[in-house]
N, C-alpha and C positions, 0 to 999 in steps of 0.2 A: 247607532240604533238605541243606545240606552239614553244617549242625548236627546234623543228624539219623545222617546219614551218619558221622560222626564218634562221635556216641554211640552207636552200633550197635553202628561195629568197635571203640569201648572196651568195651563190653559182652562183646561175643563176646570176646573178646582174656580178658577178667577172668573169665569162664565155662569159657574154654579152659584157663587155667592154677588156677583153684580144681581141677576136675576131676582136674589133673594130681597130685594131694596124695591121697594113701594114704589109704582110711579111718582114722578111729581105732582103737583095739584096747580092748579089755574094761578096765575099772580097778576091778574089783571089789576090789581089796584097798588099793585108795588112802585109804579110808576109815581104814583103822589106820594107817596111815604117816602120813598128814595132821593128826593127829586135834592134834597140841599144833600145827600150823600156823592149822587153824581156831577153837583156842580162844585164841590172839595175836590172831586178826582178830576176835572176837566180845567182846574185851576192848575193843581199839581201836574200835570200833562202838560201843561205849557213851558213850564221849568222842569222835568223830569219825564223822561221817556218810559212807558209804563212795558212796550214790548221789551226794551234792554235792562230795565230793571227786571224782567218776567226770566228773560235769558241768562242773567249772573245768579239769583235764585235758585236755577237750575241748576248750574255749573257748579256751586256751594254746595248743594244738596247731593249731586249725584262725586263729590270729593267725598264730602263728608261720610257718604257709603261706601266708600270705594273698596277700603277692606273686607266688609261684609261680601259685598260683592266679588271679590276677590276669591273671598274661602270658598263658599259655594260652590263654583267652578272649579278650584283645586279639587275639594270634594266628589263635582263630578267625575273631572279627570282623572281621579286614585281608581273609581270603579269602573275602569275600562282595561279589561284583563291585557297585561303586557306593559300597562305604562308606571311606571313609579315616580 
């Protein structure tokens, strides 16, 4: 119940402040401007796979958190009456 309670107001909290961010605006001419940016990345895609490089990023990232994430959840865990 208080795990619950906790992921709600992280939710609402995370719904509250996405909302607060401006739509995007139109990029209809990003296409020409971009255009020698995605033919570097459609080079490098040939010799490098951009989805498994997108995957080990992850993997790095969510290591590199790992304690953060860790305590948090010890945290939760201490306030739930009976458990030590």
């Amino acid at each position: 119940m208080i795990v619950e309670f906790f992921c709600n107001l992280f939710f609402s909290m995370a719904h509250f402040l996405i909302n607060l961010l401006p739509k995007f605006p139109s990029f209809s001419g990003l296409n020409v401007s971009m255009s020698p940016l995605f033919y570097v990345v459609r080079l490098l895609n040939m010799f490098v796979s951009f989805p498994v490089v997108s995957k080990c990023l992850l993997i790095v990232l969510v290591v590199y958190n790992l304690k953060f994430i860790w305590s948090i959840f010890m945290w939760l865990l201490r306030k739930i009456p009976g458990v030590s």
